[in-house]
C-alpha positions in Angstrom: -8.1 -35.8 -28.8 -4.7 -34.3 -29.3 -5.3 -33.6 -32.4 -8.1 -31.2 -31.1 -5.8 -30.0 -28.6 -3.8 -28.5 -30.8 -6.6 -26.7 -33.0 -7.0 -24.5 -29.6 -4.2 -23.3 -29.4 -3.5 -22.7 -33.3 -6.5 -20.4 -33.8 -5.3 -18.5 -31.2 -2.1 -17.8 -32.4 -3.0 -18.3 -36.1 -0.3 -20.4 -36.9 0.3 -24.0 -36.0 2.3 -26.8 -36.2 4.1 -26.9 -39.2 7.0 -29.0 -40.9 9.8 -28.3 -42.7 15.7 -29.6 -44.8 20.2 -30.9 -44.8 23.1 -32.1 -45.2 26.5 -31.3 -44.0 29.4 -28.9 -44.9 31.5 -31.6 -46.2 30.7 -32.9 -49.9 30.0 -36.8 -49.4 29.9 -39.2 -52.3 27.0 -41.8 -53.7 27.6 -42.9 -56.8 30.7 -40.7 -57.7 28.0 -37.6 -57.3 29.5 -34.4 -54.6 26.8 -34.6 -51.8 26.7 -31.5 -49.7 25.2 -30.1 -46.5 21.4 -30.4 -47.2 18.8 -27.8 -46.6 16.0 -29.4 -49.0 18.0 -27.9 -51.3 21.0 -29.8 -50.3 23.4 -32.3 -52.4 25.1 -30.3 -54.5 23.6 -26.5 -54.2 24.0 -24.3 -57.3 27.1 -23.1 -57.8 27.3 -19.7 -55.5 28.7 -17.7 -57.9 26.0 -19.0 -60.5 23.5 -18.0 -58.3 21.5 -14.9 -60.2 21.5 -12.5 -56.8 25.7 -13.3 -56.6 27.1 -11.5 -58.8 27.3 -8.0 -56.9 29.3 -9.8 -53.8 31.5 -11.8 -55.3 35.4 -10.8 -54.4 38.7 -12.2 -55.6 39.5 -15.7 -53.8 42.8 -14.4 -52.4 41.6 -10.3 -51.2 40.5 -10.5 -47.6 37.2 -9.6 -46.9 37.0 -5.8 -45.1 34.9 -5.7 -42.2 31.8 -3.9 -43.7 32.3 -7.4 -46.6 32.3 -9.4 -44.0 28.9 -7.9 -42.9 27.1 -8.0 -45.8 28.5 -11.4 -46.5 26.5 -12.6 -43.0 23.3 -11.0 -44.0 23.5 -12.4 -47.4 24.2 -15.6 -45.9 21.1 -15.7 -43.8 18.8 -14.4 -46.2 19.5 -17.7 -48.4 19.0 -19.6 -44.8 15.3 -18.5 -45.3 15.2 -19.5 -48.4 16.7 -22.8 -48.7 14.2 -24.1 -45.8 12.2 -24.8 -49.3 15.6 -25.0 -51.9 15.8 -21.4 -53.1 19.7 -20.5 -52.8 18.6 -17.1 -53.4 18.5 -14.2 -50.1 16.1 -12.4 -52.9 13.7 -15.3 -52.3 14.5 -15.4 -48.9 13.9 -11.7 -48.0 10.8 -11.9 -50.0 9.6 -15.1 -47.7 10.9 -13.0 -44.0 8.6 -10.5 -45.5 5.4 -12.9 -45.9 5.9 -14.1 -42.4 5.7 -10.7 -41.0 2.5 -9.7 -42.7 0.5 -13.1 -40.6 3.1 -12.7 -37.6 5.7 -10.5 -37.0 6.6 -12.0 -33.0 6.9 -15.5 -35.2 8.9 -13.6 -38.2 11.5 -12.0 -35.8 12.1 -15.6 -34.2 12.9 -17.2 -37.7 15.7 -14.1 -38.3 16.8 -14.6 -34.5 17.5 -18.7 -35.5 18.8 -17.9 -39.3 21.3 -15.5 -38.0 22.0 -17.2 -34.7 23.2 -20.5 -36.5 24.6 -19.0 -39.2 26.3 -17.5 -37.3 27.8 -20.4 -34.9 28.7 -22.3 -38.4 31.4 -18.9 -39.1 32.7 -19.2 -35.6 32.9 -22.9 -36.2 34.8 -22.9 -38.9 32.1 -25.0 -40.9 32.5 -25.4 -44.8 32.3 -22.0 -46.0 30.9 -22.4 -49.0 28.0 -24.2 -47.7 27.8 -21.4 -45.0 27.3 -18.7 -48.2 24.9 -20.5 -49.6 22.7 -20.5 -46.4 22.5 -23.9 -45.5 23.5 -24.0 -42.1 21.2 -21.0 -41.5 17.8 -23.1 -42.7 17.1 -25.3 -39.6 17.9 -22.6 -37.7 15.3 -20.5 -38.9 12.6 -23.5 -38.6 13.8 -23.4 -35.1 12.9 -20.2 -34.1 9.5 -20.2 -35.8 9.0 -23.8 -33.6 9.9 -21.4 -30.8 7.5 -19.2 -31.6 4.4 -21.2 -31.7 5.5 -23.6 -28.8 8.1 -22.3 -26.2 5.3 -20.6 -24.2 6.6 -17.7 -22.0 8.8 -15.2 -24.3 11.7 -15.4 -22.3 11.9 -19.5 -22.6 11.2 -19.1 -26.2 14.2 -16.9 -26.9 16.4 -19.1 -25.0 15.0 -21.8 -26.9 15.6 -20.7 -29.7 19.5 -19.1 -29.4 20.1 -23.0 -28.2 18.5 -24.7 -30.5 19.7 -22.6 -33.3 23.2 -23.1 -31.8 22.9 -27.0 -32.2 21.3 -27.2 -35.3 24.7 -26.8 -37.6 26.8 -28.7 -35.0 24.0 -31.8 -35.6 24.3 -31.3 -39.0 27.9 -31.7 -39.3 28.1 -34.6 -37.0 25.3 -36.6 -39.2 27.5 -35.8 -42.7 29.7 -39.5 -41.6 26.4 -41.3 -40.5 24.6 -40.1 -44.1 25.1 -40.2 -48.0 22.2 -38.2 -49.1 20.5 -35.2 -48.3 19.9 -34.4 -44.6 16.4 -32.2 -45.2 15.4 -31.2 -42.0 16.7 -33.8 -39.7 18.9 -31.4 -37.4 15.5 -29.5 -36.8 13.5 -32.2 -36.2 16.4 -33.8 -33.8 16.6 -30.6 -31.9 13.1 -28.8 -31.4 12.1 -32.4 -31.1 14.1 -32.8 -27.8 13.1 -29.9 -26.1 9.2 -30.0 -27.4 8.9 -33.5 -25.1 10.1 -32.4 -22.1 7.1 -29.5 -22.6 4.5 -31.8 -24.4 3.0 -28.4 -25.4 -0.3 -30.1 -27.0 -1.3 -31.9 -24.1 -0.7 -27.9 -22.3 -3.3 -26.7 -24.9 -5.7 -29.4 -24.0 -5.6 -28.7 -20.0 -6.1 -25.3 -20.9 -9.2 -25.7 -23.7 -11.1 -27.9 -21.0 -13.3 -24.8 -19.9 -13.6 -23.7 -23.2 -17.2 -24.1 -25.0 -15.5 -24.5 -29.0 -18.2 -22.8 -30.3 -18.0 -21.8 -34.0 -14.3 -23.6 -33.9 -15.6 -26.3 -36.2 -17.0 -24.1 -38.4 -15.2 -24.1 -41.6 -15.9 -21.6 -44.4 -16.2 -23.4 -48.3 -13.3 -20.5 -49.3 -10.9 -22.0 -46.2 -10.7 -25.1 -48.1 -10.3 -24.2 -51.5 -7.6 -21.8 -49.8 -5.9 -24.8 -48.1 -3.3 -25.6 -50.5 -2.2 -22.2 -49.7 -1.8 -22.2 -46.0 -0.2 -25.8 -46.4 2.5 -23.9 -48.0 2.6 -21.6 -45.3 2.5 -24.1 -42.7 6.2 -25.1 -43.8 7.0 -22.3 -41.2 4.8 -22.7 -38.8 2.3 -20.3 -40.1 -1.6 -20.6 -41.1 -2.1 -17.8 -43.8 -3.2 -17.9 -47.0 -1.4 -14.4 -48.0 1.8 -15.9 -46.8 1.7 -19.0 -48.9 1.0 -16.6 -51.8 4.2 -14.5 -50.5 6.0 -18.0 -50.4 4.9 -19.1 -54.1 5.6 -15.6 -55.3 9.5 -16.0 -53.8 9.7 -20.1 -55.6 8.6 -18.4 -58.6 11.0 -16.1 -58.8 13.3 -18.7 -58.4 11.8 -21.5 -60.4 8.6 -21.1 -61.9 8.4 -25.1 -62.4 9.9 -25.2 -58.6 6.5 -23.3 -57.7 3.8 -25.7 -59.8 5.6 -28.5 -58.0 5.2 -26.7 -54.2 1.4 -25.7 -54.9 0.8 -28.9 -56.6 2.1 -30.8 -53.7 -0.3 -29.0 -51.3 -3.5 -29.8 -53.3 -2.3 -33.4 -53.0 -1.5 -33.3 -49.5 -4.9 -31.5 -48.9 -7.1 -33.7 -50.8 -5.5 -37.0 -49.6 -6.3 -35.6 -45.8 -9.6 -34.8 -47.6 -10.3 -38.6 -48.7 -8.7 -40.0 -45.5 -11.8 -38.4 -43.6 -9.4 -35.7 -41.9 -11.1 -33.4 -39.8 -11.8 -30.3 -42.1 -10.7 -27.9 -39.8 -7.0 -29.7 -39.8 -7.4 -29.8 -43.9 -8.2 -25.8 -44.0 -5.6 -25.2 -41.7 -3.0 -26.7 -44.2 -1.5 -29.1 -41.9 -2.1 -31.9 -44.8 -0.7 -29.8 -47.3 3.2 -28.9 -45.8 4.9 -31.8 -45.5 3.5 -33.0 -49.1 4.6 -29.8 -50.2 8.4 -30.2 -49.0 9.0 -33.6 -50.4 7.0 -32.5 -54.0 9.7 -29.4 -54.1 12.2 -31.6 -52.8 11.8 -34.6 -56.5 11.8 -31.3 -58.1 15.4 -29.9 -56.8 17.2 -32.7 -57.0 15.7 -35.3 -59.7 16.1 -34.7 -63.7 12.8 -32.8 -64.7 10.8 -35.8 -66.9 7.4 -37.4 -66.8 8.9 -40.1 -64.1 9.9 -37.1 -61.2 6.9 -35.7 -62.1 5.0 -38.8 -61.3 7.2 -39.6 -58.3 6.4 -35.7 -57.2 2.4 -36.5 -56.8 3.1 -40.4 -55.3 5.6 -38.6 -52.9 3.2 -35.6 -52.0 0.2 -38.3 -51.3 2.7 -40.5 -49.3 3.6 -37.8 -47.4 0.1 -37.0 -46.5 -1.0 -40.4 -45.5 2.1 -40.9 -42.9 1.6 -37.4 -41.9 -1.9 -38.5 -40.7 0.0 -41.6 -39.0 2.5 -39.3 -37.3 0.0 -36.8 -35.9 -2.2 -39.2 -34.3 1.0 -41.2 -32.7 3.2 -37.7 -31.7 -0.4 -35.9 -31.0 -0.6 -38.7 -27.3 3.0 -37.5 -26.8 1.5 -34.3 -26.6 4.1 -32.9 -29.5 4.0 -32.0 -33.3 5.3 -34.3 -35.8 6.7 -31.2 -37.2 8.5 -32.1 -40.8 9.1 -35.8 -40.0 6.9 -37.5 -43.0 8.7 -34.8 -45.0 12.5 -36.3 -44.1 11.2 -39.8 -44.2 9.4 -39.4 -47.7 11.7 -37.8 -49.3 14.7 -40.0 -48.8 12.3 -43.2 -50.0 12.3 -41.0 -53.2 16.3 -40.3 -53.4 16.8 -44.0 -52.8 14.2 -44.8 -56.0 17.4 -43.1 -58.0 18.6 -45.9 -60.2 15.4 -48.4 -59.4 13.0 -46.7 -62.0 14.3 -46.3 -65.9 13.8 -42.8 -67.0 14.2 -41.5 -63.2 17.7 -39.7 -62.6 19.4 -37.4 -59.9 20.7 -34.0 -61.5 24.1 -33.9 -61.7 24.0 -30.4 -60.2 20.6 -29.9 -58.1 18.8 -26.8 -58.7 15.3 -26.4 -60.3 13.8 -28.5 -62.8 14.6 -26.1 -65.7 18.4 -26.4 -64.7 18.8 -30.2 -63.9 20.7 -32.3 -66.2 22.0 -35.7 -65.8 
């Protein structure tokens, strides 16, 4: 089985497929509320200059921007690219998360920085809304491409090329899909891009031609600690990473951000995990965290952008279990395409939660997204 497939070639890298968010540089409007470009943490980021790593950088609108500025402007820039993959407009979250990478894989790490910077890059050359472009969110995709890269382009040299492409599309897609959207993109431009080069490779059905010889021995052996781990790498598996060490990295860097952002990312793996769990999920795919990723992206995703309250906390664990149960649809459907469904149940999740805005009493979209301790009405 694909599915299978793919185990192969994960334990050998020890990452694997992962998931993980947009919308574009212009503000749009629903309901008389300023929409912009959407990482998950998209529609309305925090104000930059409310943003508690700002304050040092900030500059007088009209003074022009010396050329040392300018360069710490770009590496603050894609530091929040990192972090807004999973809504922290912070680069201190965002170096912290670069960081975890490199501990579990520093070939992978060094492909998320080549994407970041690569497309937040393109956005400045653009001329792409520069506020959006401070705030990192047309660096995020970017960044998910290069990890993609990393655990599927194959041969070094295509990977590098695929990524400096890709990365190079990913704002360009995003800014084309702000007239076709009125919500947050989440990782759509990601998903669009790596998508489109991953089936012309079908690199799963690659790692099944090449696992044929193989004996498997001991590969369905799954440790008790593994599982009870999972939740963990689930959160790592948002960038294409199995490790339990960077999932703790990555809900060290929420934390910092948002401690209630952090319950909501963990809890949202456990569901994920537990659902795959009940659905009779092959263990190995559970302990992996492959069940726990995209669950935890849309339970982060009700936390950024919905009012904290008993309803988004409810909606947080329906959407997390939701997410599981297509994610187990997508896997087996993309798997015989011989591609990863990468953060697809994620996008199409999360939006069935934006649209319950206004359908549910009690249930409201923040005025300003940020973190459930800052949304208000």
């Amino acid at each position: 089985m694909a599915s299978r497939f793919m185990l192969s070639l994960l334990h050998k890298r020890s990452t694997s497929l992962s998931r993980s968010a947009f919308l574009s540089p212009h503000s749009f409007r629903l309901r008389s509320r300023p929409v912009f470009f959407s990482t998950p943490s998209d529609v309305t980021p925090p104000s930059h200059n409310d943003n508690d790593d700002n304050k040092a950088s900030s500059q007088t609108p009209s003074s022009k921007p010396t050329f040392l500025q300018s360069n710490q402007l770009q590496i603050e820039a894609t530091s929040r690219g990192f972090g807004q993959v999973i809504f922290l407009n912070s680069s201190h979250s965002g170096n912290v998360i670069l960081f975890s990478l490199a501990l579990a894989d520093p070939s992978l790490a060094a492909f998320c920085a080549l994407g970041a910077i690569t497309s937040t890059s393109t956005a400045r050359l653009l001329g792409l809304d520069e506020s959006a472009w401070k705030d990192g969110l047309w660096g995020y995709n970017g960044a998910l491409v290069g990890c993609a890269a990393s655990v599927f382009g194959g041969f070094v040299p295509y990977a590098l090329a695929g990524t400096v492409l890709g990365a190079v599309a990913t704002p360009v897609v995003s800014a084309s899909l702000k007239n076709a959207v009125s919500m947050p993109q989440w990782t759509w431009s990601f998903n669009i891009v790596t998508l489109s080069a991953l089936l012309q490779t079908r690199p799963l059905l690659l790692a099944n031609s090449a696992s044929v010889t193989e004996s498997g021995v001991g590969e369905n052996t799954i440790r008790f600690g593994d599982v009870i781990l999972s939740p963990l790498a689930g959160i790592s598996q948002i960038f294409v990473v199995q490790s339990h060490w960077t999932g703790l990295g990555m809900v060290a860097a929420i934390g910092m951000y948002s401690p209630k952002l952090a319950w909501h990312a963990l809890g949202g793996s456990v569901t994920g995990c537990m659902v795959g769990m009940m659905l009779g999920a092959d263990m190995s795919e559970v302990a992996m965290g492959l069940y726990g990723y995209n669950s935890a992206l849309t339970s982060m995703a009700v936390g950024t952008f919905f009012v904290d309250s008993r309803h988004a906390r409810v909606l947080s664990f329906a959407g997390a279990a939701a997410s599981a149960v297509l994610f187990g649809a997508m896997k087996t459907t993309f798997g015989a395409l011989g591609v990863p469904c990468l953060t697809l149940p994620f996008c199409t999740v999360a939006t069935a939660c934006y649209l319950l805005e206004g359908q549910i009493p009690g249930l409201n979209l923040a005025k300003e997204p940020h973190s459930p301790e800052k949304n208000t009405i």
